[in-house]
C-alpha positions in Angstrom: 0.0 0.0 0.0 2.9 2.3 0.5 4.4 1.8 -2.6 1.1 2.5 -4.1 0.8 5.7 -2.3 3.9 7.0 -3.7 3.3 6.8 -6.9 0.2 8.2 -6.6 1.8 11.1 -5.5 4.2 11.5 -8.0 2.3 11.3 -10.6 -0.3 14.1 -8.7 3.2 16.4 -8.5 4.7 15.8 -12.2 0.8 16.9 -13.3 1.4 20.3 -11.2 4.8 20.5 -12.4 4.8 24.3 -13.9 2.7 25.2 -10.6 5.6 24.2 -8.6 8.3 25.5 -10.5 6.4 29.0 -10.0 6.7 29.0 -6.5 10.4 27.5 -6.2 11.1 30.8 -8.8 9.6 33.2 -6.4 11.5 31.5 -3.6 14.9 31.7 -5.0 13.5 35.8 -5.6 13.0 36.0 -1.5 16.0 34.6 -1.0 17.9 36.2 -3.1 16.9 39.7 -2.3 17.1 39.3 1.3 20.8 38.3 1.4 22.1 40.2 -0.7 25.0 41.8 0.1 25.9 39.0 2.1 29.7 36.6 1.4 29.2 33.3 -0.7 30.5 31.0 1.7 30.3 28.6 -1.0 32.7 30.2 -3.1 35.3 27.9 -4.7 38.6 28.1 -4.2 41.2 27.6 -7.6 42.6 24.6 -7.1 46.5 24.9 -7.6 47.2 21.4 -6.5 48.9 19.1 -8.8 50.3 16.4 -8.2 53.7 16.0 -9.3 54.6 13.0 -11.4 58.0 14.0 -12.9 59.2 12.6 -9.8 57.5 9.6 -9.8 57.8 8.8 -13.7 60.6 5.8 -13.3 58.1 4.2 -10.6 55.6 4.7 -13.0 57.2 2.9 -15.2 58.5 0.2 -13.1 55.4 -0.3 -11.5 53.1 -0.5 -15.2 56.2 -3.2 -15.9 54.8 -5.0 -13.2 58.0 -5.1 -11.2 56.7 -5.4 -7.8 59.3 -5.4 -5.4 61.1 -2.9 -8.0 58.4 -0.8 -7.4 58.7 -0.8 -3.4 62.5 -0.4 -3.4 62.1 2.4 -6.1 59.5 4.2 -3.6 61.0 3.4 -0.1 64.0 5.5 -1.6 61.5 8.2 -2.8 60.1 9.0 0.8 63.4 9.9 2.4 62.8 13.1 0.1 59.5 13.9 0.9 58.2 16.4 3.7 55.1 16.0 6.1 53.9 19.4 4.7 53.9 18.1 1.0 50.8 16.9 -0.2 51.1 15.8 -3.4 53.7 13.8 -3.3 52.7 11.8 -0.3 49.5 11.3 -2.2 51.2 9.9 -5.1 53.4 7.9 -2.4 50.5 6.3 -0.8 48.3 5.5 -4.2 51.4 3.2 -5.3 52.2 1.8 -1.8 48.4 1.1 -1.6 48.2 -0.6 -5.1 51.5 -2.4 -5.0 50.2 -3.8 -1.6 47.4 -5.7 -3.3 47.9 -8.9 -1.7 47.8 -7.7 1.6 44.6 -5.9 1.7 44.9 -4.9 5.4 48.2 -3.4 4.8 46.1 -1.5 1.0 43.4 0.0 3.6 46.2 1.5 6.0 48.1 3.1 3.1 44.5 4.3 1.7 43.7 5.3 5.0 46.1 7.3 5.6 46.5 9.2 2.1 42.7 10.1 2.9 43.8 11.4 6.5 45.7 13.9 4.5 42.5 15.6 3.4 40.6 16.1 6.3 40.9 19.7 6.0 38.0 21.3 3.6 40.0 23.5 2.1 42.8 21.4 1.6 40.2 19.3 -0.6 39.4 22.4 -2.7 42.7 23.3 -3.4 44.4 19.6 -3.9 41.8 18.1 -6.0 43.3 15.4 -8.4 45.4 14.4 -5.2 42.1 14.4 -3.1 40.4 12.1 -6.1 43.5 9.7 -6.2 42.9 9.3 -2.7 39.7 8.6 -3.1 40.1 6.4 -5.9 42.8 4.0 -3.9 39.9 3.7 -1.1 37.2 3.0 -3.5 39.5 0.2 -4.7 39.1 -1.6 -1.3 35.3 -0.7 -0.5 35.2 -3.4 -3.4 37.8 -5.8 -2.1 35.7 -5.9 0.6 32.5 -5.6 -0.9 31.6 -2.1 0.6 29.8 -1.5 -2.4 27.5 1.3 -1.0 31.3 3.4 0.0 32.4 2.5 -3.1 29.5 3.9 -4.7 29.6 7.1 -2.8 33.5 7.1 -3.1 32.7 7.0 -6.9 29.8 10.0 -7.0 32.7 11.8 -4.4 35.4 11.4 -7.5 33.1 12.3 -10.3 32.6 15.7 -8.9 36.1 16.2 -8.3 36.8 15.4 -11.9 34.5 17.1 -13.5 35.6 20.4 -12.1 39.1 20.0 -12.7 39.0 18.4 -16.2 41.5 15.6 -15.8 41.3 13.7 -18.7 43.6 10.7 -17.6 42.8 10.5 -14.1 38.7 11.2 -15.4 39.6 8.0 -18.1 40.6 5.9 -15.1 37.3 6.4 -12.9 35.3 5.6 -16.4 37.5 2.2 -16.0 36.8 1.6 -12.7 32.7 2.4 -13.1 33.1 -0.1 -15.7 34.5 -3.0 -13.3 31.3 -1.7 -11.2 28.8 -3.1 -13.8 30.7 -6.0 -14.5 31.0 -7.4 -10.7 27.0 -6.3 -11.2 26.5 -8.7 -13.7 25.9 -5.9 -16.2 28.3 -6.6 -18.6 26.8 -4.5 -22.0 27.0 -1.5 -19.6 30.2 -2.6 -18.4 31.4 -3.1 -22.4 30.1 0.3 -23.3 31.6 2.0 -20.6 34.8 0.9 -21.4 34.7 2.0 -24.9 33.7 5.6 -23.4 37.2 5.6 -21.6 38.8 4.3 -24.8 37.2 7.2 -26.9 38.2 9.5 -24.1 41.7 8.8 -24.1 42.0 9.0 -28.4 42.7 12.7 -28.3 44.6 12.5 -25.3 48.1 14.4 -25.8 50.7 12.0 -25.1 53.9 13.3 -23.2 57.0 11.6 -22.1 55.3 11.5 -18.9 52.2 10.3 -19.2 53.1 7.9 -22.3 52.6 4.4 -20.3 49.8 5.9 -18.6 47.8 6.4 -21.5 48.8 3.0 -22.8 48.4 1.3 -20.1 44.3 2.9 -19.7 43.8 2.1 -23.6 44.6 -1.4 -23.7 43.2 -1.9 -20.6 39.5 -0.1 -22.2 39.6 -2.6 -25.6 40.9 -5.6 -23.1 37.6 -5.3 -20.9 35.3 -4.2 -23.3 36.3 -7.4 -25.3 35.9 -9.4 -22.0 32.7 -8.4 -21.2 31.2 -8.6 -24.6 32.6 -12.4 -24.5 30.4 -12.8 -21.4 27.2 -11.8 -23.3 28.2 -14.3 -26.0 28.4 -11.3 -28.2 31.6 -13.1 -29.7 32.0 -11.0 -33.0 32.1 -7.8 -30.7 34.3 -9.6 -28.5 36.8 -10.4 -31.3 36.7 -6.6 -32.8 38.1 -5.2 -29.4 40.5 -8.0 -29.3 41.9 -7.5 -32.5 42.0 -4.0 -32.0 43.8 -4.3 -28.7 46.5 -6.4 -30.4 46.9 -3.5 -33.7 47.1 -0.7 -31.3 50.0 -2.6 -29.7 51.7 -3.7 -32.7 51.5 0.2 -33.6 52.8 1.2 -30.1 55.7 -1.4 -30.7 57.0 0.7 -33.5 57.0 3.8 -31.7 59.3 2.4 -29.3 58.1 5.1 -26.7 56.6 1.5 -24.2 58.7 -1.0 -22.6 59.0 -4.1 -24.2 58.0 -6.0 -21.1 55.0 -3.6 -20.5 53.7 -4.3 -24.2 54.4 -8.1 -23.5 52.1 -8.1 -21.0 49.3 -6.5 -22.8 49.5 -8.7 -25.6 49.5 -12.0 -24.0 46.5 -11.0 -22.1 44.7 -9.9 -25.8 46.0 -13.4 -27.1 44.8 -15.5 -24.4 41.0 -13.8 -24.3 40.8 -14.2 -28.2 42.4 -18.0 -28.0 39.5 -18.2 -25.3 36.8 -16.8 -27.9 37.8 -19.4 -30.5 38.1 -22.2 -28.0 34.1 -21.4 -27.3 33.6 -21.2 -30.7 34.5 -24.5 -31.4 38.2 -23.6 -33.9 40.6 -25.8 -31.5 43.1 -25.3 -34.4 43.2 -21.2 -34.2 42.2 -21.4 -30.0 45.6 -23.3 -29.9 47.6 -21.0 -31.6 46.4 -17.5 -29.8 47.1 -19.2 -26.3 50.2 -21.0 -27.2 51.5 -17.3 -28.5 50.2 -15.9 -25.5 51.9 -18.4 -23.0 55.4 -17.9 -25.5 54.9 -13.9 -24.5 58.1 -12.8 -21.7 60.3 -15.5 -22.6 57.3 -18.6 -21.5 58.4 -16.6 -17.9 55.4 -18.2 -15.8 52.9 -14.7 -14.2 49.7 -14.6 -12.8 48.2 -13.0 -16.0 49.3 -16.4 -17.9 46.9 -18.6 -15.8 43.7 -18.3 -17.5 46.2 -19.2 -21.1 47.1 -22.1 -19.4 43.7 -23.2 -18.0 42.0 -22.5 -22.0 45.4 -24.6 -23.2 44.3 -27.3 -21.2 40.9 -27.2 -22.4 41.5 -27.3 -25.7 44.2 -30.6 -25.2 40.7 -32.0 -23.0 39.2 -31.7 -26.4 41.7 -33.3 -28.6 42.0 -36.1 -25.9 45.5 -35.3 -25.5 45.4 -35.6 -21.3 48.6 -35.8 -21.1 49.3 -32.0 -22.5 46.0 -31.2 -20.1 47.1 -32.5 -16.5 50.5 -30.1 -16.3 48.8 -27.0 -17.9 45.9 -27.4 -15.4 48.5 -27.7 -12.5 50.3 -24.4 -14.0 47.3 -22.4 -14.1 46.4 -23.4 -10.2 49.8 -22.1 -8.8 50.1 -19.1 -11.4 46.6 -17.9 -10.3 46.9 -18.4 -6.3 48.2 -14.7 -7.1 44.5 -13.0 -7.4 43.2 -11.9 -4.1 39.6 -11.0 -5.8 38.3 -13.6 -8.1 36.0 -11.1 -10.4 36.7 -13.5 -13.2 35.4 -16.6 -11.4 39.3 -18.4 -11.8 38.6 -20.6 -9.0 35.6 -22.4 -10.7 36.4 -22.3 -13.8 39.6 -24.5 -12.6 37.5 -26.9 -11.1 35.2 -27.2 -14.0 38.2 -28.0 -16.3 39.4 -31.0 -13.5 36.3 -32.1 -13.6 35.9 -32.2 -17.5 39.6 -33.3 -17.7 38.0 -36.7 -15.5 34.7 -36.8 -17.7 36.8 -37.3 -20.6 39.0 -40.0 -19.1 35.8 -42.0 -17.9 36.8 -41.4 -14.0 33.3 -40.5 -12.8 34.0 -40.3 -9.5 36.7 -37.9 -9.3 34.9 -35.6 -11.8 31.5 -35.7 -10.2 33.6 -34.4 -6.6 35.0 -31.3 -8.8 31.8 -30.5 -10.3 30.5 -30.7 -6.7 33.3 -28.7 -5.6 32.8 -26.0 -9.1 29.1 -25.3 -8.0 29.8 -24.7 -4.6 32.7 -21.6 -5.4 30.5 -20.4 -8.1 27.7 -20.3 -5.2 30.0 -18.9 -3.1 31.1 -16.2 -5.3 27.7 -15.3 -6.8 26.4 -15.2 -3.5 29.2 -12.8 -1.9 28.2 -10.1 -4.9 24.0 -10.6 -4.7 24.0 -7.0 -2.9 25.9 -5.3 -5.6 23.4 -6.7 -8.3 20.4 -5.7 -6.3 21.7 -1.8 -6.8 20.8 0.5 -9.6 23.9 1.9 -9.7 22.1 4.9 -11.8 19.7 5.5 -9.2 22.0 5.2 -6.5 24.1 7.8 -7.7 21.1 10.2 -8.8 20.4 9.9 -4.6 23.4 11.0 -3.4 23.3 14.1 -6.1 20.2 14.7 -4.0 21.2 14.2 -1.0 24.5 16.7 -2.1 21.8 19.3 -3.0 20.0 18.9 0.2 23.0 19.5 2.2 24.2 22.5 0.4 20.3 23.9 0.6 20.7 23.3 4.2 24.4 25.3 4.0 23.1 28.0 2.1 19.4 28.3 4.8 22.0 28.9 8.4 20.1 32.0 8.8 17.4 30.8 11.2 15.1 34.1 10.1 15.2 33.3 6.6 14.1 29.8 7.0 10.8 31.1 9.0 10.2 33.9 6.1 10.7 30.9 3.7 8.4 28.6 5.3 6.0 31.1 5.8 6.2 31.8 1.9 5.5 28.5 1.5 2.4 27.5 3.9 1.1 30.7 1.9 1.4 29.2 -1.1 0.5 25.8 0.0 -2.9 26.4 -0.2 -3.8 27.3 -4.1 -1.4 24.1 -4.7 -3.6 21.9 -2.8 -6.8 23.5 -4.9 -4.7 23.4 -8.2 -4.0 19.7 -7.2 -7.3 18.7 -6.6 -8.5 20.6 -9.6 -5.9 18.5 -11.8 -7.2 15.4 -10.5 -10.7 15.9 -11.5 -9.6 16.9 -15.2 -7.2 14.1 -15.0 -9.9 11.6 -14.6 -12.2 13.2 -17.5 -9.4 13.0 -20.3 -8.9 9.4 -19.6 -12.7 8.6 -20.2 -12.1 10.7 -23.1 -9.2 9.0 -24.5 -10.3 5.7 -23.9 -13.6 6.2 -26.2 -11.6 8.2 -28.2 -9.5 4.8 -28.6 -12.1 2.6 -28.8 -13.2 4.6 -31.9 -10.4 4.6 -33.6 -9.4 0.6 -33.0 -13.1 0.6 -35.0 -11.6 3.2 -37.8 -8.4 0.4 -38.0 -10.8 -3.0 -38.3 -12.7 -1.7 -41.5 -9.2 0.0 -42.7 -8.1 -3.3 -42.7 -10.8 -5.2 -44.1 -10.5 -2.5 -47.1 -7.0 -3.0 -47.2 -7.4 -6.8 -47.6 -10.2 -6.4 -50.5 -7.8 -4.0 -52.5 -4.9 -6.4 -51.7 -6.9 -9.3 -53.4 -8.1 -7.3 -56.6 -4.4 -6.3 -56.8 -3.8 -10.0 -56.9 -6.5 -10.5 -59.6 -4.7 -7.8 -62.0 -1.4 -9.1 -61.6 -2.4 -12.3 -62.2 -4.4 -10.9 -65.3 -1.4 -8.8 -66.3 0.8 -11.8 -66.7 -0.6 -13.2 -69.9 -0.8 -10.3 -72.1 2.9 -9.5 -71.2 3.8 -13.3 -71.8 2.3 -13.0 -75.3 4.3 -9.6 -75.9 7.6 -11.4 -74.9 7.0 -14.3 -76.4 5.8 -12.5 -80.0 8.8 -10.0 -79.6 11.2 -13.0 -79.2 9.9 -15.0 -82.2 9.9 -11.9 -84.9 13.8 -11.6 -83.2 14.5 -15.1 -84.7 13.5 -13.3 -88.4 15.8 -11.8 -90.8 13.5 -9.2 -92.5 13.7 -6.4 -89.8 16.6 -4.3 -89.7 19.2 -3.7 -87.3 17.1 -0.4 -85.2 14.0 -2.9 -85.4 15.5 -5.6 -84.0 17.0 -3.5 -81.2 13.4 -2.2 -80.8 11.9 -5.7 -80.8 14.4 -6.4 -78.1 13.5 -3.7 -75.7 10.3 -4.9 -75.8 11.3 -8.0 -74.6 13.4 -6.9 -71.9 10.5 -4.8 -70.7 7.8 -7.7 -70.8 10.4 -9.8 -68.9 11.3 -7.4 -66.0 7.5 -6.2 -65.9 6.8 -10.1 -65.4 9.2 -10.1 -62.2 8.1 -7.6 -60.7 4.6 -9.1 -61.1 5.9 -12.2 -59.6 7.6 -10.3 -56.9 4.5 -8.6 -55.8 2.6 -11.6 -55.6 5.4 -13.2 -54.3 4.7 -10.6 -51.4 1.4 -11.1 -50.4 1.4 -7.8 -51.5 2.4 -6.9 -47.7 -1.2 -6.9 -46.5 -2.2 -10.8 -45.8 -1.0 -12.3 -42.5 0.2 -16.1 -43.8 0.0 -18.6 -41.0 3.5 -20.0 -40.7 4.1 -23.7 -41.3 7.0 -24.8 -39.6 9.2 -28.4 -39.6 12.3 -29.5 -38.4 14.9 -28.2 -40.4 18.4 -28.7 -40.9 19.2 -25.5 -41.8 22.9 -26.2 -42.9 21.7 -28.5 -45.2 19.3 -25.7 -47.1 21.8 -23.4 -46.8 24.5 -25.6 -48.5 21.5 -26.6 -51.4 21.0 -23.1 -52.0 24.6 -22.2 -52.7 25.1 -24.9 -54.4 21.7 -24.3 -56.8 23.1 -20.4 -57.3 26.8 -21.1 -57.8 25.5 -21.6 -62.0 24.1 -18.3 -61.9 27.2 -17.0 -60.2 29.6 -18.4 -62.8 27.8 -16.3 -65.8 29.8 -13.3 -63.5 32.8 -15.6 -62.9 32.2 -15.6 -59.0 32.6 -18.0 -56.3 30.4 -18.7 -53.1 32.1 -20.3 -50.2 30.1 -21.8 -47.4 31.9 -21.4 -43.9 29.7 -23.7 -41.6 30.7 -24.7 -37.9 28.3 -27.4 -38.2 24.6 -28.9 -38.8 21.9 -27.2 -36.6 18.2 -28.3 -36.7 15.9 -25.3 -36.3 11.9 -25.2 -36.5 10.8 -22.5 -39.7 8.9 -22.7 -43.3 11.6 -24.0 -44.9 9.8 -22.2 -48.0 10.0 -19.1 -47.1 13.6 -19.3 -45.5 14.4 -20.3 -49.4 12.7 -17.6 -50.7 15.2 -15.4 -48.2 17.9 -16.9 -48.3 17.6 -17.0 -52.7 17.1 -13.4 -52.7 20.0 -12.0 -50.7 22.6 -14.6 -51.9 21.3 -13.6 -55.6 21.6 -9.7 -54.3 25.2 -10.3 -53.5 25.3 -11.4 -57.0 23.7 -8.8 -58.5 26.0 -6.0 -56.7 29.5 -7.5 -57.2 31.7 -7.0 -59.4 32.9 -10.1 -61.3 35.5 -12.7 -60.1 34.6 -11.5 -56.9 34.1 -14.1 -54.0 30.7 -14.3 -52.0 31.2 -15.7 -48.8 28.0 -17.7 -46.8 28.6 -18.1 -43.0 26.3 -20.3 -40.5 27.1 -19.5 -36.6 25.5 -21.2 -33.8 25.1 -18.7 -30.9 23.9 -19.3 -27.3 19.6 -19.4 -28.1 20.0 -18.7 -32.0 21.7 -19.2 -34.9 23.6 -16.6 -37.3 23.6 -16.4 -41.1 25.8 -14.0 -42.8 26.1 -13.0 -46.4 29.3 -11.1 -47.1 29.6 -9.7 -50.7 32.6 -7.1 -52.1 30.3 -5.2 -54.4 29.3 -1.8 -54.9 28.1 -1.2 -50.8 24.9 0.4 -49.4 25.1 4.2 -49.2 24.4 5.5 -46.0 21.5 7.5 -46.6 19.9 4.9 -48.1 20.7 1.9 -45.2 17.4 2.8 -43.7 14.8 2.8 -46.7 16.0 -0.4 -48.7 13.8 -3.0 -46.6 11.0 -0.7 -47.3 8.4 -2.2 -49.7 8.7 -0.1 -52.9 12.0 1.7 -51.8 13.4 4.2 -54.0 17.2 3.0 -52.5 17.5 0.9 -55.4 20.4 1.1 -57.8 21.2 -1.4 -61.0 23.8 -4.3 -60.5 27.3 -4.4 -62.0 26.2 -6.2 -64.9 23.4 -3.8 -65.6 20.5 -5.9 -63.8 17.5 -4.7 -63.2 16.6 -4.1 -59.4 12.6 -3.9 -58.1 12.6 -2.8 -54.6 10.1 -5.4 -52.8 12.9 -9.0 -52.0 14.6 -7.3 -49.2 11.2 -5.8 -47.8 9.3 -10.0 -48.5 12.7 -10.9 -47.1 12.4 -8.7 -43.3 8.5 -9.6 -43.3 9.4 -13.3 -43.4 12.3 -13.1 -40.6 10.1 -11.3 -38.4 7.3 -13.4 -38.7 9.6 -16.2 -37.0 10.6 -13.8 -34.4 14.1 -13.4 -35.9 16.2 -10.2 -37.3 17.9 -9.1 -40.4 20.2 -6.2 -41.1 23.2 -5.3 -42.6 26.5 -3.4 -42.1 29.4 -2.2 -44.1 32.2 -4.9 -45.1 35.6 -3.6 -44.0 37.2 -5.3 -47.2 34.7 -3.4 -49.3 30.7 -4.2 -49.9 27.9 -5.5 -47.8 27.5 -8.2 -45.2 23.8 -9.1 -44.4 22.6 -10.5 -41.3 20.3 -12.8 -40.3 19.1 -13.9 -36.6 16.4 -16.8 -36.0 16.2 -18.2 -33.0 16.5 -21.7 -32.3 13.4 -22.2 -30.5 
């Protein structure tokens, strides 16, 4: 009953919106007028405070080398150096004791602790802000440790209004990162994807210095890694593959700038080889899965590091698949010491270990040892699922619009100290209180008449749409009726023009005439066929649907079009990762499948290839037709699935193009709840889509 209360009264208060925006108007007026005069307490101070990292720059760089103990000697010798009074660099002393300390998270929270306790002052906050926010920022890092995850959300809504003000573009980049490992302990991981692509995007116009150089690198790799990661975990595996392979260019292009250490880009690229031998171990390609994480073990010399143990654990799966135990049992025993390392297990390592022994055993036929790891798999995962089911139960969007209020409130309250003000207020509004409630009421009662009125005014027009459609479907059969009517005396125009073409009494102008004709019958007797083809896109067909083995069609209908393809000298290639049975007409799949593969066709060049891929996805499978013609421009990507589009262009042979398959082609997906689209090939040409789900 509450709950229904308050909605009720939010929806009474949006209806007196401009009402209430009156009042706060003349409020702001009082206020206003009666202090004026009066000091802005509020006022903010510029903030001078930088912190310094010329200092800092060779542990920077020892520390994004991942050179641990390096990194501590490197900053023990640092803070003989630096004075209680300085600031900024005991900020920047703290941050990298704190996240070199990682391990021991009790020793983390003192060193965040006390780079905090050096802001306890107001105004040293307003005048050292990045240092404030890095503080921030190294405490936020063990709210989560320790699963804090409303401090960590107010740590994060504390460090976005830091940044905003100060326009940090690096240190702003590195909160988007952290936001995004927010969604994806939440379980959001599209959010989590597409916030990581933001901080990516930010950093592309970043100005690179001498000082900031592995910064930057270390941030953008990090952005394509995770947003590859968590499109993997949707089973979005194309995405996932993009950022990988974009990850792994980026470094080849930093290589040649030599401005990275070799070990630091090392690093990175093992990590992008062992998530994209990961993606083609799930897709079923042991071959190239096998490569990617062999490459990625061979990274550093084959030096054994933490970030190695998930290349050893896919390793071992793919060996599990070729039956080659032997390989599996050592790489399995690798990955379990390499990966005692990680303190939080955000990537579920623990499981995902067990789940392998327990496979490994499956496939050797030892029941009983692989029915105590799966035992011992489900319990972790429990474990760890459990241990993060507060974190999922927050909308971290909501959550961080209620602090904003509650920040508003408390500066309102700042702002209202003078207790004489606040009675003239309140006065001001008890005063006005009173038409509000009227104005309220009064709104209600209108409220209630519109919706009587829009619901008859609805049930009218639902009557308008029935005998619409009955019209519709009348027209749509006496269009049927002329087509079909159409058809002869157009067969008897081509079929007279083509016999006075076998003559020799016409001349050489008549004969070209005679042939127009033809061509014109013939393309006005597709189009016919087209249109009824169509249904002409009133009648609602009910579907009949088998069993279907739809690698089998496919595979018919390449085969059936690869004649028609040879008048242009092309070639289609199938790519299939194997049969799948699906439930649709297999009819009217035909019909799509025929026109888009004949498309592809039409628009390419000759001795072109067209290239036909089947995908089996998590619930559906994926067809894709991948041409190197003459492309889709983009004004016209959105009209050519419209029935009688004017985005219609010849083909490279001079073929004539109607308009209506791709338009019969999106009706007939639809109708068995699937997609189609299309998108630019990066080689040049089109690649069509197509989604049906395989239930």
């Amino acid at each position: 009953m509450k709950k229904k209360s308050t909605a009720f009264t939010r929806r009474i208060f949006a209806k007196t919106y401009n009402y209430r925006k009156t009042f706060y108007l003349l409020y702001l007026l009082c206020f206003f007028m009666l202090n004026t005069g009066c000091k802005n307490e509020q006022e903010t101070t510029n903030s001078s405070g930088k912190i310094s990292p010329l200092k800092f720059k060779k542990i920077d760089s020892i520390y994004l080398s991942g050179d641990i103990n390096e990194t501590n000697k490197e900053l023990d010798n640092v803070k003989r150096n630096i004075s209680n009074a300085d600031i900024e660099d005991l900020t920047y002393y703290y941050y990298y004791k704190g996240q070199v300390s990682y391990k021991d998270t009790v020793l983390a929270n003192k060193y965040a602790d006390s780079a905090l306790s050096l802001y306890q002052d107001v105004a040293i906050q307003k005048k050292h802000k990045i240092g404030y926010a890095k503080a921030l920022m190294l405490k936020n890092d063990i709210y989560i440790t320790f699963r804090k995850y409303d401090e960590a959300l107010e740590a994060f809504f504390k460090i976005k209004s830091l940044l905003k003000k100060e326009g940090n573009t690096i240190l702003y980049a590195s909160y988007m990162s952290k936001i995004a490992q927010l969604y994806y302990l939440k379980g959001h991981f599209k959010q989590a994807a597409q916030y990581n692509y933001d901080t990516y995007k930010i950093l592309i116009n970043v100005q690179e210095t001498p000082v900031n150089v592995q910064n930057v690198f270390h941030l953008k790799q990090g952005a394509l890694n995770n947003a590859g990661f968590s499109y993997e975990r949707t089973g979005i595996l194309d995405s996932a593959i993009f950022f990988y392979q974009k990850g792994l260019a980026y470094i080849a292009s930093e290589t040649t700038k030599q401005l990275i250490p070799t070990i630091q880009l090392e690093a990175s690229k093992l990590v992008f080889l062992d998530n994209l031998g990961g993606v083609m171990l799930s897709k079923g390609d042991f071959v190239l899965a096998k490569k990617y994480l062999e490459e990625s073990i061979a990274c550093n010399n084959y030096q054994e590091h933490k970030s190695k143990g998930t290349a050893y654990l896919k390793l071992a799966k793919v060996y599990i698949q070729l039956k080659q135990f032997d390989k599996a049992e050592p790489l399995l025993a690798t990955a379990e010491k390499v990966n005692n390392d990680y303190i939080t297990d955000i990537y579920e390592i623990k499981p995902r270990l067990l789940k392998a022994k327990s496979e490994l055993y499956l496939a050797k036929k030892d029941y009983k040892q692989a029915f105590l790891y799966l035992n011992e798999h489900n319990r972790t995962l429990d474990s760890i699922r459990n241990a993060v089911n507060k974190l999922s139960k927050t909308d971290l969007t909501l959550k961080f619009e209620s602090m904003q209020d509650k920040q508003d409130l408390q500066l309102l309250a700042k702002a209202n100290e003078n207790k004489t003000i606040y009675l003239v207020c309140i006065g001001i509004f008890v005063f006005m209180l009173i038409p509000i409630i009227l104005l309220i009421n009064k709104n209600a009662r209108q409220a209630v008449k519109s919706k009587e009125a829009t619901q008859k005014h609805s049930e009218e027009l639902e009557k308008a749409m029935s005998h619409l459609e009955a019209r519709n479907k009348d027209y749509a059969k006496m269009m049927k009726v002329m087509a079909h009517d159409l058809k002869n005396p157009l067969g008897g125009m081509v079929g007279i023009s083509n016999l006075l073409l076998e003559e020799d009494r016409f001349s050489k102008d008549d004969k070209e005439m005679l042939q127009l004709i033809s061509n014109s019958g013939e393309n006005a007797i597709e189009m016919i066929n087209e249109l009824l083809n169509s249904g002409l896109a009133i009648e609602n067909e009910v579907l009949t649907k088998t069993s279907i083995n739809i690698q089998q069609l496919l595979r018919q209908c390449t085969e059936l079009l690869q004649y028609k393809a040879s008048e242009k000298q092309q070639k289609i290639i199938m790519i299939s990762g194997g049969p799948v049975t699906i439930s649709i007409s297999r009819e009217k799949i035909w019909r799509v499948l025929n026109n888009l593969i004949v498309n592809a066709i039409k628009f390419s060049p000759p001795k072109t290839e067209i290239t036909v891929v089947l995908q089996r996805l998590a619930n559906s499978i994926c067809i894709k037709i991948v041409d190197q013609g003459i492309g889709v421009p983009q004004a016209d990507k959105q009209k050519i699935f419209e029935m009688f589009t004017s985005a219609k262009r010849p083909g490279t042979a001079g073929e004539q193009p109607f308009g209506i398959g791709l338009s019969i082609s999106k009706q007939i997906i639809e109708s068995h709840k699937g997609k189609i689209w299309l998108e630019d090939n990066p080689n040049g040409g089109t690649i069509f889509y197509i989604e049906l789900p395989l239930t």
